[in-house]
N, C-alpha and C positions, 0 to 999 in steps of 0.2 A: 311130648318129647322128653326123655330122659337125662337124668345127669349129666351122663357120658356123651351124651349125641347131642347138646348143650353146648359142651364145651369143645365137643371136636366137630361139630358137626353130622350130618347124617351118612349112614355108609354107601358108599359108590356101589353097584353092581355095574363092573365094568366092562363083564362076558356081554354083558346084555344090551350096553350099549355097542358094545362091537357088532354083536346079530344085529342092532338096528341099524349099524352100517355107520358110526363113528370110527372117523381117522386119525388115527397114531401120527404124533408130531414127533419129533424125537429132537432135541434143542442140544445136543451134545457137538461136539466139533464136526467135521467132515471127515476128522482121521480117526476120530473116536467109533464113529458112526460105520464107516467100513470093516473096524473091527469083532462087529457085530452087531444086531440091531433086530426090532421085531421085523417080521415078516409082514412085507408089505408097507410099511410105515414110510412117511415124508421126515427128510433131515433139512432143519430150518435150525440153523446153528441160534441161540440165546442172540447172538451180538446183531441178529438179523430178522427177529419177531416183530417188533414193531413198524419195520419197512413193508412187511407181508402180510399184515393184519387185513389188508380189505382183499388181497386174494383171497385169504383163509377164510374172510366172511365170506366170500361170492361162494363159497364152496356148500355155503347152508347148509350144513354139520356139525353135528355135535365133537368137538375135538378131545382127546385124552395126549394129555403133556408127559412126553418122559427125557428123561439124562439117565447119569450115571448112580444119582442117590436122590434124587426130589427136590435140590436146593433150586436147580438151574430150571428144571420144570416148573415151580414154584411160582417162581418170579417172571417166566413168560406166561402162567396160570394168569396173574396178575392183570398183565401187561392187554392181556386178549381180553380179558372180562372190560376191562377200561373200553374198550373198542366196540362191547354190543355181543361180545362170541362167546358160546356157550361151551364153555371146556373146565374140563378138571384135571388138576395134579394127579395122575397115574402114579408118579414115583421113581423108580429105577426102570429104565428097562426090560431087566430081567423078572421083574414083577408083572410088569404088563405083558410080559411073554409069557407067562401062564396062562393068562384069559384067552389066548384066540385060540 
């Protein structure tokens, strides 16, 4: 492992988990979320991950976390890995809508 991949960790290829069939969480409000969103993606607002965490595991998925900038993804990133679920910080939205 290299310096850089040390200190940030390894890079995600996020296309590829999508072809493998992982699901877009989207953690941003309900109103945020209507405003636009990836296609196809579930909205499970931040203030409500942890109440859905054993749905999202019965779901045996690899999940990709998005909001608006990577903070509020982050922190439900966190919140899921505590619980046993394999998910990664995707970031903003509009980043993760490039992958699919």
């Amino acid at each position: 492992m290299g310096f850089l991949s040390s200190l940030f960790g390894k890079k995600v290829d996020y296309a590829q988990l999508l072809k493998d069939g992982a699901i877009v969480v989207d953690v941003r409000s309900k109103g945020e979320f209507q405003s636009g969103h990836v296609k196809g993606s579930m909205n499970i607002p931040l203030d409500q991950i942890k109440s859905n965490a054993q749905n999202l595991k019965k779901k045996n998925k690899v999940l990709i976390l998005c909001c608006a900038s990577g903070m509020r993804s982050g922190s439900a990133t966190s919140i899921l890995k505590k619980e046993g679920i394999e998910c990664y910080n995707g970031g903003g939205w509009k980043k993760v809508n490039q992958y699919i």
